[in-house]
PDB file of N, CA, C and O in Angstrom:
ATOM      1  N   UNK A   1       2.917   8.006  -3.135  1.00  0.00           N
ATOM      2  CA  UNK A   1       1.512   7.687  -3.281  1.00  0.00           C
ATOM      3  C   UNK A   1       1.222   6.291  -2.722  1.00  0.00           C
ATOM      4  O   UNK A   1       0.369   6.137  -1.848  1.00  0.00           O
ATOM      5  N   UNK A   2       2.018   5.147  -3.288  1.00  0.00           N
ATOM      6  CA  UNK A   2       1.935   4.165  -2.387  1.00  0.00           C
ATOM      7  C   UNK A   2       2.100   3.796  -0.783  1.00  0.00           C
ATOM      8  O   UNK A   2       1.543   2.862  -0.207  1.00  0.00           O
ATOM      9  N   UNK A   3       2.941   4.695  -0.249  1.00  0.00           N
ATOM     10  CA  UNK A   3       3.294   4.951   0.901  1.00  0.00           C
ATOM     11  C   UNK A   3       1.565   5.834   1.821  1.00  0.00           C
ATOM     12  O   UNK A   3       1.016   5.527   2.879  1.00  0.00           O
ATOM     13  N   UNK A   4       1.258   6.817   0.908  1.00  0.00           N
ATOM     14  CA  UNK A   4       0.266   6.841   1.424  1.00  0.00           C
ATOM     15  C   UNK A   4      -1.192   6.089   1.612  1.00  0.00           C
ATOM     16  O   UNK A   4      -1.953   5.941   2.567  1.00  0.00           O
ATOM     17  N   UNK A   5      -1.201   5.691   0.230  1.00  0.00           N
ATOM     18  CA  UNK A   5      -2.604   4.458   0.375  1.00  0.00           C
ATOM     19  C   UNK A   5      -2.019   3.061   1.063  1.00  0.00           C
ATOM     20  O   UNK A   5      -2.675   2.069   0.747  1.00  0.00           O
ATOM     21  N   UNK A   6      -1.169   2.879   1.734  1.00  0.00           N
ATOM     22  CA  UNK A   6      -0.952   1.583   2.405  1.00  0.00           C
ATOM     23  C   UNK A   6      -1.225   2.448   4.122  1.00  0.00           C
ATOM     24  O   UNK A   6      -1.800   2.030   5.128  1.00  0.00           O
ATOM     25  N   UNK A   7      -0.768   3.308   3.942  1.00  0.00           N
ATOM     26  CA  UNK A   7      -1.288   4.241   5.337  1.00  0.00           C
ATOM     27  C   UNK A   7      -2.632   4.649   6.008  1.00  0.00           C
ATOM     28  O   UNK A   7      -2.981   4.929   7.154  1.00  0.00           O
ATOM     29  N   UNK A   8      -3.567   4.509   4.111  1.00  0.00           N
ATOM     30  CA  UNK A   8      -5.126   4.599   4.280  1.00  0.00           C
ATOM     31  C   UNK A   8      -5.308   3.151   4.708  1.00  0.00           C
ATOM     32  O   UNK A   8      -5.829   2.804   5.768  1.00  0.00           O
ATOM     33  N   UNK A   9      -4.936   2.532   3.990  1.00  0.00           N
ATOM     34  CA  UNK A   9      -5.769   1.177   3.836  1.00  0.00           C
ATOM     35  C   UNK A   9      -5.461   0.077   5.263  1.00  0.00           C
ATOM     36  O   UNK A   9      -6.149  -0.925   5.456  1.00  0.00           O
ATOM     37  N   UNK A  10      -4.242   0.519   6.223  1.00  0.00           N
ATOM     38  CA  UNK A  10      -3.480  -0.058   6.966  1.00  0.00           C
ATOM     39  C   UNK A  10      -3.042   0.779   8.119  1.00  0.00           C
ATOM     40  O   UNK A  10      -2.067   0.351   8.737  1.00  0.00           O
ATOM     41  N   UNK A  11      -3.590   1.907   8.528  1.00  0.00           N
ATOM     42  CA  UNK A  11      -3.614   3.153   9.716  1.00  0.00           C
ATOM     43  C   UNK A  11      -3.005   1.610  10.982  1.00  0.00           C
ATOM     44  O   UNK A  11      -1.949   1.875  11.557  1.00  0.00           O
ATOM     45  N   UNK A  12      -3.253   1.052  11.120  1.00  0.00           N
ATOM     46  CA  UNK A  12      -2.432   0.721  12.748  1.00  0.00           C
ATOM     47  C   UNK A  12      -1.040  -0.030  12.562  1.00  0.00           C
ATOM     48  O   UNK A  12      -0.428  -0.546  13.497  1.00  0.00           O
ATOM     49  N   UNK A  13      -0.602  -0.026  11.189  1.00  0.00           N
ATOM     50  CA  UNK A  13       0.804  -0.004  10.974  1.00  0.00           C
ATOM     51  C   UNK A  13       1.858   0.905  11.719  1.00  0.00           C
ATOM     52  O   UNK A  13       2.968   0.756  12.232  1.00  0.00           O
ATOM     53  N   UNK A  14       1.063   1.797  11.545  1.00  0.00           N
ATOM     54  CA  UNK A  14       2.048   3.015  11.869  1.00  0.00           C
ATOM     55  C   UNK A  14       1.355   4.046  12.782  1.00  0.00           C
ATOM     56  O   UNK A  14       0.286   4.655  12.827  1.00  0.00           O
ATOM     57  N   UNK A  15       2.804   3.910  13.675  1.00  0.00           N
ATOM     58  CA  UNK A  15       2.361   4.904  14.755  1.00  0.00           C
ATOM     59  C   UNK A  15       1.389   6.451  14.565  1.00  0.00           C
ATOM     60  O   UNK A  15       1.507   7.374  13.759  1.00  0.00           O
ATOM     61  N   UNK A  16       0.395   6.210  15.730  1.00  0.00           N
ATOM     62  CA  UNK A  16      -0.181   7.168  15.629  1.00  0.00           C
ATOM     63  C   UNK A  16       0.436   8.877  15.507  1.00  0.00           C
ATOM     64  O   UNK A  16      -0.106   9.652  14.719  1.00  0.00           O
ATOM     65  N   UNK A  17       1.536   9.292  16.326  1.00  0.00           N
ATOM     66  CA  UNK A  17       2.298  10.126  16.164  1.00  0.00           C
ATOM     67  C   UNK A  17       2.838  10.610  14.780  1.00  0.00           C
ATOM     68  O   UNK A  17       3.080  11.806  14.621  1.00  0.00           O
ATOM     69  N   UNK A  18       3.038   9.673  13.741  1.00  0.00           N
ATOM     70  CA  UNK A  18       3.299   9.914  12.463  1.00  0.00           C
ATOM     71  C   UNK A  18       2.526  10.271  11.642  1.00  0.00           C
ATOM     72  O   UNK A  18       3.085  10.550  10.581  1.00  0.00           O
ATOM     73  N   UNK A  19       1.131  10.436  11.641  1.00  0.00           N
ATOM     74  CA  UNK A  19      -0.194  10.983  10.991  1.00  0.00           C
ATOM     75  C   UNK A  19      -0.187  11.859  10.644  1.00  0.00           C
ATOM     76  O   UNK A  19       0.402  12.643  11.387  1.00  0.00           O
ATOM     77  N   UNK A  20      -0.621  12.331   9.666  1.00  0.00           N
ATOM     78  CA  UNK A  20      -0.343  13.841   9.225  1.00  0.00           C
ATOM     79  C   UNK A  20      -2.154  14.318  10.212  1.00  0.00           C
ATOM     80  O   UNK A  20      -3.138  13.655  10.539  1.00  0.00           O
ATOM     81  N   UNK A  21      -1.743  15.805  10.349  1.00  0.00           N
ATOM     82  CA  UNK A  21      -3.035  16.116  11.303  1.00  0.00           C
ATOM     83  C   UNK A  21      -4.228  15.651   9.877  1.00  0.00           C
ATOM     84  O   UNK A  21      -3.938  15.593   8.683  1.00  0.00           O
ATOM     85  N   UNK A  22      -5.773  15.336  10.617  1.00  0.00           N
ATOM     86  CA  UNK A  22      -7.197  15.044  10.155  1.00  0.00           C
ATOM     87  C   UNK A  22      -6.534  13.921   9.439  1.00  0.00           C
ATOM     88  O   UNK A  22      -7.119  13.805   8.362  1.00  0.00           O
ATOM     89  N   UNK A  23      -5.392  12.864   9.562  1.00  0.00           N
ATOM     90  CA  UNK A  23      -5.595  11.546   8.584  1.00  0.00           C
ATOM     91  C   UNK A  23      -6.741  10.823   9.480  1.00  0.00           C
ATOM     92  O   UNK A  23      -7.856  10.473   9.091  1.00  0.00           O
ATOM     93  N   UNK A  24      -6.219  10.695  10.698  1.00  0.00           N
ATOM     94  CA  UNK A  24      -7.968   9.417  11.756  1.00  0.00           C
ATOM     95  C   UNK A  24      -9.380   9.987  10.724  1.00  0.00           C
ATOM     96  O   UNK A  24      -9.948   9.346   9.839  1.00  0.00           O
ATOM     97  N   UNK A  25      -9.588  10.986  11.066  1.00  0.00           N
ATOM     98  CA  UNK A  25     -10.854  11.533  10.577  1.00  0.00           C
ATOM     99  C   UNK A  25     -10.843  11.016   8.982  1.00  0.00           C
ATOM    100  O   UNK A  25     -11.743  10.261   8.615  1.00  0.00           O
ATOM    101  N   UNK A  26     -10.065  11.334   8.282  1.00  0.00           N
ATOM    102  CA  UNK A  26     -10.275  11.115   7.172  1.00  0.00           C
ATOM    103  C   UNK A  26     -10.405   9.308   6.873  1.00  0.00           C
ATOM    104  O   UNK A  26     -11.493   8.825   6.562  1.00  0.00           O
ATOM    105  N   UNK A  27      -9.502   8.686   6.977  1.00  0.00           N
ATOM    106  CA  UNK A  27      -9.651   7.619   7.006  1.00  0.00           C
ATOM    107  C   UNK A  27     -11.214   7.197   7.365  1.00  0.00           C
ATOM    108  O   UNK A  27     -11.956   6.625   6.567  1.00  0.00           O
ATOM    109  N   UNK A  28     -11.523   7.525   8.515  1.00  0.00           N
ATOM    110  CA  UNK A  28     -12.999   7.304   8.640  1.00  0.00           C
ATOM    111  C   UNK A  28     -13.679   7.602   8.111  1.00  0.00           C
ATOM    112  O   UNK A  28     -14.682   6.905   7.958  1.00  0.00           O
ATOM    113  N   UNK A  29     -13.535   8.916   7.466  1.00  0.00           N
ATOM    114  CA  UNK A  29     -14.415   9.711   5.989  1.00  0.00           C
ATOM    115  C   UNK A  29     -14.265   8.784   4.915  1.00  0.00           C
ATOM    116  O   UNK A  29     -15.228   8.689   4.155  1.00  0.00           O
ATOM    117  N   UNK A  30     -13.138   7.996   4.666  1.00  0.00           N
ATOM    118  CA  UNK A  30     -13.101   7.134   3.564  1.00  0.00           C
ATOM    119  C   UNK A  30     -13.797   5.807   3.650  1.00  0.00           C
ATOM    120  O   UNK A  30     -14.134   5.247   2.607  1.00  0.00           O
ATOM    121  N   UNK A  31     -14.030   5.276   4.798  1.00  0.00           N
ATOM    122  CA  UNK A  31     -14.457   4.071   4.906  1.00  0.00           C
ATOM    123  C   UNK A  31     -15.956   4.065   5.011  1.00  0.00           C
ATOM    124  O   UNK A  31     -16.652   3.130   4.614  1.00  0.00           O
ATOM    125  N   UNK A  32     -16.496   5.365   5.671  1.00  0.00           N
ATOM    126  CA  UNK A  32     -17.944   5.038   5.628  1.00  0.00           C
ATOM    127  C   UNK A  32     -18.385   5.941   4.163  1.00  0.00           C
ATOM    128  O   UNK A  32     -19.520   6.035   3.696  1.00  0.00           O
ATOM    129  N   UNK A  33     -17.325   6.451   3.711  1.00  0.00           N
ATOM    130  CA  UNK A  33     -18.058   6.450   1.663  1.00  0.00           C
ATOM    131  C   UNK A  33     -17.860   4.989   0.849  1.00  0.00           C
ATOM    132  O   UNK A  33     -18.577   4.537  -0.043  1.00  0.00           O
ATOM    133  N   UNK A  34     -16.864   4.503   1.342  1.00  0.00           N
ATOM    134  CA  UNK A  34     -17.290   3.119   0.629  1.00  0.00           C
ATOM    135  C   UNK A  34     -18.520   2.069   0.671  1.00  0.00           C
ATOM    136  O   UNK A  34     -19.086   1.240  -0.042  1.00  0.00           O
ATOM    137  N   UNK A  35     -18.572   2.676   2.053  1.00  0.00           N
ATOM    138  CA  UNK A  35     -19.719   1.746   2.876  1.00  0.00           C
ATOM    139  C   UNK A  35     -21.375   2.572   2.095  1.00  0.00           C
ATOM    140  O   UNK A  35     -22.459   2.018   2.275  1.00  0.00           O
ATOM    141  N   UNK A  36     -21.293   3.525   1.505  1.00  0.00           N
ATOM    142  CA  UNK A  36     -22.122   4.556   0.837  1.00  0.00           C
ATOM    143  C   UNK A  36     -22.643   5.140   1.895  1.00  0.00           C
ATOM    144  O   UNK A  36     -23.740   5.637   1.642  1.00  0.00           O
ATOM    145  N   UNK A  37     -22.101   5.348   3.554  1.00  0.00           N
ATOM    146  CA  UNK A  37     -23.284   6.310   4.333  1.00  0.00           C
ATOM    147  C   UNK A  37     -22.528   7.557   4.362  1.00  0.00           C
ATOM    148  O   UNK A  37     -21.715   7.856   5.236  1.00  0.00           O
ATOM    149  N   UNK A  38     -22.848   8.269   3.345  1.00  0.00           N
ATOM    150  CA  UNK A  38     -22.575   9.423   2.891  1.00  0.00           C
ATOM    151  C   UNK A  38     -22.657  10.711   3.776  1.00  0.00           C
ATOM    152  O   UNK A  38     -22.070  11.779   3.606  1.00  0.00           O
ATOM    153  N   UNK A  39     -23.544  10.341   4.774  1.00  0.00           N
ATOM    154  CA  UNK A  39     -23.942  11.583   6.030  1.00  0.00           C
ATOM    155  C   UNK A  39     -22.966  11.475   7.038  1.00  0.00           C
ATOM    156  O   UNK A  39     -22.650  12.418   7.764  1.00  0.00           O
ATOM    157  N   UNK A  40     -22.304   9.929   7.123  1.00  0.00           N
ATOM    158  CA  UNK A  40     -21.160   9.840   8.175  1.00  0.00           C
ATOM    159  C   UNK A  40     -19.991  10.300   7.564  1.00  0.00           C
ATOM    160  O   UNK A  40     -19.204  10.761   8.391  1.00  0.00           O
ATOM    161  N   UNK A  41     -19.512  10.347   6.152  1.00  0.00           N
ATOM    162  CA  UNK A  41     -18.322  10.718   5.586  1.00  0.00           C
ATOM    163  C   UNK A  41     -18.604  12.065   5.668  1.00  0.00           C
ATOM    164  O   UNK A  41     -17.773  12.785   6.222  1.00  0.00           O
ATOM    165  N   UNK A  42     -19.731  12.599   5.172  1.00  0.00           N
ATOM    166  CA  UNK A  42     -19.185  14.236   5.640  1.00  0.00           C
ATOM    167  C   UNK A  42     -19.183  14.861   6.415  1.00  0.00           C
ATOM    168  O   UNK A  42     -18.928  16.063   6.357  1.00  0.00           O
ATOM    169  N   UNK A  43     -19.639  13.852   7.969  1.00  0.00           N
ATOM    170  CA  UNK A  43     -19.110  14.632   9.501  1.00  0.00           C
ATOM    171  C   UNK A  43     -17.740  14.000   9.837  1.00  0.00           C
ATOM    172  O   UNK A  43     -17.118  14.253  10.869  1.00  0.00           O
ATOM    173  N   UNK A  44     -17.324  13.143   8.857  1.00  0.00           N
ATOM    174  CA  UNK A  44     -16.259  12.717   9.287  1.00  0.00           C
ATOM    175  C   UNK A  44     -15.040  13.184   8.642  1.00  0.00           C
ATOM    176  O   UNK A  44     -13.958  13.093   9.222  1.00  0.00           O
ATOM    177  N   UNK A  45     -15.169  13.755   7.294  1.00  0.00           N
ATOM    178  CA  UNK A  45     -14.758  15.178   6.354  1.00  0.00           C
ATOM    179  C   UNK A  45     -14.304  16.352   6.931  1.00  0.00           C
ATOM    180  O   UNK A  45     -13.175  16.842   6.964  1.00  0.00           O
ATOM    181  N   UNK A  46     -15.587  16.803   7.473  1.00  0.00           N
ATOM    182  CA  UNK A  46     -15.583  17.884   8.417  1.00  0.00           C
ATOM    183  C   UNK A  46     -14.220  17.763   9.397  1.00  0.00           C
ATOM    184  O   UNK A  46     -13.186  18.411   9.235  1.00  0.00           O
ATOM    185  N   UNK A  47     -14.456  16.852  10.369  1.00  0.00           N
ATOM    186  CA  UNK A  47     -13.539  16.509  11.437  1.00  0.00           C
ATOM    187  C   UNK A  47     -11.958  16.983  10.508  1.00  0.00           C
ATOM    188  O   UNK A  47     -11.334  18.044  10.552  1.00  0.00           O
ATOM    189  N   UNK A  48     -11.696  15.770   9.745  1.00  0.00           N
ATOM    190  CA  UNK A  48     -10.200  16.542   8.893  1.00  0.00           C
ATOM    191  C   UNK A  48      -9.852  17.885   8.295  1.00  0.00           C
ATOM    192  O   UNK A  48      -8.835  18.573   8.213  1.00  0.00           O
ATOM    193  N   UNK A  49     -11.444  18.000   7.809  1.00  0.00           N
ATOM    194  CA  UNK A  49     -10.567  19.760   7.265  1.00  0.00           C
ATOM    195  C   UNK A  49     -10.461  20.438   8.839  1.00  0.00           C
ATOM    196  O   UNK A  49      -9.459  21.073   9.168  1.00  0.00           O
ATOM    197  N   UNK A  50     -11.267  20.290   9.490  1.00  0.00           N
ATOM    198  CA  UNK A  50     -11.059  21.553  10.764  1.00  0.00           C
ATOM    199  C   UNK A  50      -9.520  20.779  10.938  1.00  0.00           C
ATOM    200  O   UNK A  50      -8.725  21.717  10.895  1.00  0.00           O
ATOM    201  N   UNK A  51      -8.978  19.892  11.061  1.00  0.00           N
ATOM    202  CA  UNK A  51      -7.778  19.530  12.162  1.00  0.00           C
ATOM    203  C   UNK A  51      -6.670  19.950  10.855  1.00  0.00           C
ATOM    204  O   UNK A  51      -5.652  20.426  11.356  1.00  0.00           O
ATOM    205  N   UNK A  52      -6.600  19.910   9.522  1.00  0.00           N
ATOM    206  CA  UNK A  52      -5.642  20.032   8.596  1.00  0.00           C
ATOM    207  C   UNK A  52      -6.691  20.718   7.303  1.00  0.00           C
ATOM    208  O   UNK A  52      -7.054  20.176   6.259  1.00  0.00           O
ATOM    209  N   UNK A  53      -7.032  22.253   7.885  1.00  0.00           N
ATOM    210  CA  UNK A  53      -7.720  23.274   6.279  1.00  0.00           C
ATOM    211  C   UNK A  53      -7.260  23.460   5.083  1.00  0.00           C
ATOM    212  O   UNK A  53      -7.894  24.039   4.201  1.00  0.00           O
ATOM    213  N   UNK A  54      -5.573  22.758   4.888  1.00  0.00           N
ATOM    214  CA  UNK A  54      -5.351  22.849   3.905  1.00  0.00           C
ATOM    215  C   UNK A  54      -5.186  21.573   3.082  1.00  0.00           C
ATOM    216  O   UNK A  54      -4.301  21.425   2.239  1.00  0.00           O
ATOM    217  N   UNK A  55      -5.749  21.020   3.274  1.00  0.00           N
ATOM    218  CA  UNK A  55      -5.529  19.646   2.843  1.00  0.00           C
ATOM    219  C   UNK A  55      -7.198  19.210   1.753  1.00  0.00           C
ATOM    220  O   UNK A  55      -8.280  18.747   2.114  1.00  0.00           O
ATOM    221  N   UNK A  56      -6.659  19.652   0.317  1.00  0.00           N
ATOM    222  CA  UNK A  56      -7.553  20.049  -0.436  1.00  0.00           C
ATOM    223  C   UNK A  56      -8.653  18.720  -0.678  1.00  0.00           C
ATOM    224  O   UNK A  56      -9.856  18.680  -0.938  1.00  0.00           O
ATOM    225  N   UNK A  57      -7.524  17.586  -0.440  1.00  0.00           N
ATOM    226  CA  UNK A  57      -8.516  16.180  -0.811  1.00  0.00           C
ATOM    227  C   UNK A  57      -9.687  15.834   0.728  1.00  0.00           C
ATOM    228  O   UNK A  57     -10.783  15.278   0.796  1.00  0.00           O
ATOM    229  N   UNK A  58      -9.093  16.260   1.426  1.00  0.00           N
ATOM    230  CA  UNK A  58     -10.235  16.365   2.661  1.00  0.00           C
ATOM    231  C   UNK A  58     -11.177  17.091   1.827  1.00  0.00           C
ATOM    232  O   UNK A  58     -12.079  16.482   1.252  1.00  0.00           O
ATOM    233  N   UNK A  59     -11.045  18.241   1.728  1.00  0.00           N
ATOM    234  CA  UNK A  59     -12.427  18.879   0.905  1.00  0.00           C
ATOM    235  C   UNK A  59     -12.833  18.846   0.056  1.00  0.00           C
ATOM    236  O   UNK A  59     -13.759  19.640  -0.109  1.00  0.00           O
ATOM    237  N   UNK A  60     -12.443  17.877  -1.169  1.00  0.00           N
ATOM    238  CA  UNK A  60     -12.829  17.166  -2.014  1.00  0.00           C
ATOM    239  C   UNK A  60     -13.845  16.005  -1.562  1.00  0.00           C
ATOM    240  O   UNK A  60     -15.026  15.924  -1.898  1.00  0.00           O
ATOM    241  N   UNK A  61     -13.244  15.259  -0.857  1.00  0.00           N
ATOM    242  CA  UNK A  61     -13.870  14.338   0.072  1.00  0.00           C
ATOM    243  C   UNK A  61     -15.584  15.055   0.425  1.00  0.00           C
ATOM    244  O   UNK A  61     -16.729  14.842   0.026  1.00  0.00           O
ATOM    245  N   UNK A  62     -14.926  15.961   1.372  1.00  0.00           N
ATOM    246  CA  UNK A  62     -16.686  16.066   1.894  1.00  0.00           C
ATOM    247  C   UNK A  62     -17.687  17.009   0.587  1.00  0.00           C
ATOM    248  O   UNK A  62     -18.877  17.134   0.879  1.00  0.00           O
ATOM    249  N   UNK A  63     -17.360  17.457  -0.386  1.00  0.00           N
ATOM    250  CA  UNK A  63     -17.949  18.013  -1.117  1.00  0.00           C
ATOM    251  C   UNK A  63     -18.431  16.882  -2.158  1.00  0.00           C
ATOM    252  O   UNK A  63     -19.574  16.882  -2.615  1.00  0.00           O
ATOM    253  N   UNK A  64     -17.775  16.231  -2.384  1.00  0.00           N
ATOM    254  CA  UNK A  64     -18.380  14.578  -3.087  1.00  0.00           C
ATOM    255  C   UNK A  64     -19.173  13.658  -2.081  1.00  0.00           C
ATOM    256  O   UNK A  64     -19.944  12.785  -2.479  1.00  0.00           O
ATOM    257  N   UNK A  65     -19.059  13.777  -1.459  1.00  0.00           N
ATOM    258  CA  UNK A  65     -20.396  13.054   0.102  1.00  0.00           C
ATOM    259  C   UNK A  65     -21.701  13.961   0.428  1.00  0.00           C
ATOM    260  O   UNK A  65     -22.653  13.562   1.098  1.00  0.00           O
ATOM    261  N   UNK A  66     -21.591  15.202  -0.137  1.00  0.00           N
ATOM    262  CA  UNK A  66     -22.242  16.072   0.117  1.00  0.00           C
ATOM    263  C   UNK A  66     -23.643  15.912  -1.103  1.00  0.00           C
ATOM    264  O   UNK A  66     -24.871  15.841  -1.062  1.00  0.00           O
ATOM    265  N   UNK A  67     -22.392  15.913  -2.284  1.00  0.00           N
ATOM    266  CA  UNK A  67     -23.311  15.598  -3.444  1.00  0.00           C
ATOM    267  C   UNK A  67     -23.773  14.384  -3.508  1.00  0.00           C
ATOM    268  O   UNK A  67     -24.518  14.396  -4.488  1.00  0.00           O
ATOM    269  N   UNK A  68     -23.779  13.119  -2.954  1.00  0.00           N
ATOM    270  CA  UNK A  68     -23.773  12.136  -3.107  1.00  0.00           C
ATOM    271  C   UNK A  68     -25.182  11.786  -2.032  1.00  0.00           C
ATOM    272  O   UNK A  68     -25.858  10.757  -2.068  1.00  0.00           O
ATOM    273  N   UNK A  69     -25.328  12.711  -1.303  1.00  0.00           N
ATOM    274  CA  UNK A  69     -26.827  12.833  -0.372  1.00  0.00           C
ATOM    275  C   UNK A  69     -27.749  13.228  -1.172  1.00  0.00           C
ATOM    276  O   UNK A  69     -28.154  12.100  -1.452  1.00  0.00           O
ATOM    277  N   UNK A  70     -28.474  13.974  -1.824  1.00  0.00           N
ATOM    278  CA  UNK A  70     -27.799  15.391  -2.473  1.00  0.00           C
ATOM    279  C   UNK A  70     -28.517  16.288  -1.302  1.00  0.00           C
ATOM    280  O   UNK A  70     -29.616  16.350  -0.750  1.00  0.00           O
ATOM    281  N   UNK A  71     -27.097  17.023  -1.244  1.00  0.00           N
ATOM    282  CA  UNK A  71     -27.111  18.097  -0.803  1.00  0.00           C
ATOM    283  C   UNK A  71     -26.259  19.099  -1.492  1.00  0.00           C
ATOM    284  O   UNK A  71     -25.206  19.401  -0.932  1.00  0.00           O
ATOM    285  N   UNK A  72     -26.531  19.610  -2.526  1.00  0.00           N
ATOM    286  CA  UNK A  72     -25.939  20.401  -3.694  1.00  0.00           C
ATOM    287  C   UNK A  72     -25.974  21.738  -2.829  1.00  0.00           C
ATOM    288  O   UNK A  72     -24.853  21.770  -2.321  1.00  0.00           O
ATOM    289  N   UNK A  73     -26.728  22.932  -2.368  1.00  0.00           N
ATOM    290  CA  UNK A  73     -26.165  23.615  -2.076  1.00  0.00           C
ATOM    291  C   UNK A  73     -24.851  23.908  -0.898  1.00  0.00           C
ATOM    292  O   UNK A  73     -23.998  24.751  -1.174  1.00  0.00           O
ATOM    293  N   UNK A  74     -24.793  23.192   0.315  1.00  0.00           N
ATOM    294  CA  UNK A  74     -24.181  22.577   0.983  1.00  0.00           C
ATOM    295  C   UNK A  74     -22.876  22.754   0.717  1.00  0.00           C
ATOM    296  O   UNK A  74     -21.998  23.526   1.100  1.00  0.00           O
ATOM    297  N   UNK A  75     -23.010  21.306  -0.485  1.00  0.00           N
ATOM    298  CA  UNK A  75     -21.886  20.926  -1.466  1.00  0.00           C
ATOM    299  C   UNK A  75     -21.136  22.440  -2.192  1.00  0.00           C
ATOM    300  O   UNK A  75     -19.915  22.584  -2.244  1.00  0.00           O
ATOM    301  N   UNK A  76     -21.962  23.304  -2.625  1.00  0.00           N
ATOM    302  CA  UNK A  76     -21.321  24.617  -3.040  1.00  0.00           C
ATOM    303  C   UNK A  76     -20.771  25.377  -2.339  1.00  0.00           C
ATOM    304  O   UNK A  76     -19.896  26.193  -2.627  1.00  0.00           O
ATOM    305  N   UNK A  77     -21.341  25.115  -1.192  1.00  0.00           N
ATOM    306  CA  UNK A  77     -20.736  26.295   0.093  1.00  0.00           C
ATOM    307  C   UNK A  77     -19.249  25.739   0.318  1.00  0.00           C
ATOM    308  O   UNK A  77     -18.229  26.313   0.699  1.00  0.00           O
ATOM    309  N   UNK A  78     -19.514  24.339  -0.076  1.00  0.00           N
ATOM    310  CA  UNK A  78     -17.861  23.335   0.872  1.00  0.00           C
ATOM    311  C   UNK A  78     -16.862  24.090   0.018  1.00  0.00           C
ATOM    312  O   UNK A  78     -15.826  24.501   0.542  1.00  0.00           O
ATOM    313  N   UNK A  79     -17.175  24.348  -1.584  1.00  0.00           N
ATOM    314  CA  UNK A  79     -15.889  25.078  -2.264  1.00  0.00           C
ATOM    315  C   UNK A  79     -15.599  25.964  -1.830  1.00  0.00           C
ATOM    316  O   UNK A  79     -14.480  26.264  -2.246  1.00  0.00           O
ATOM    317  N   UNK A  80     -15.899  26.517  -1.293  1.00  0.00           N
ATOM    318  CA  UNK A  80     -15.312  28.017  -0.751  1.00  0.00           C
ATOM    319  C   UNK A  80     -14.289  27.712   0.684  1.00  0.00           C
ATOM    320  O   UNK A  80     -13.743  28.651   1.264  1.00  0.00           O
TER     321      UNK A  80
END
């Protein structure tokens, strides 16, 4: 876990080749929800689940950015 949030927080440590697929995207999904522009985290959400669909916190991610516009139905469709 630490290994991975020093990977969020610090992406040009480590070679790009070592990324798990949708981390770029995500990372960017994470930084513009901090920043609160909530419409850029969930095209930037998007981007990671298409590159890595199983990667449940990507879609956690954009379904909490979703709600956070609100865009609640949206947000319901993302669970599926």
């Amino acid at each position: 876990a630490q290994r991975d949030k020093d990977l969020r927080d610090h992406p040009r440590r480590y070679p790009q080749s070592r990324q798990a697929p949708g981390f770029g995207a995500a990372a960017q999904a994470f930084a513009a929800y901090d920043r609160d522009d909530f419409g850029a985290a969930a095209q930037a959400a998007r981007k990671a689940i298409a590159q890595a669909p199983k990667r449940m916190d990507y879609r956690l991610l954009l379904i909490e950015s979703l709600q956070r516009q609100p865009h609640l139905q949206e947000a319901d469709q993302a669970t599926t």
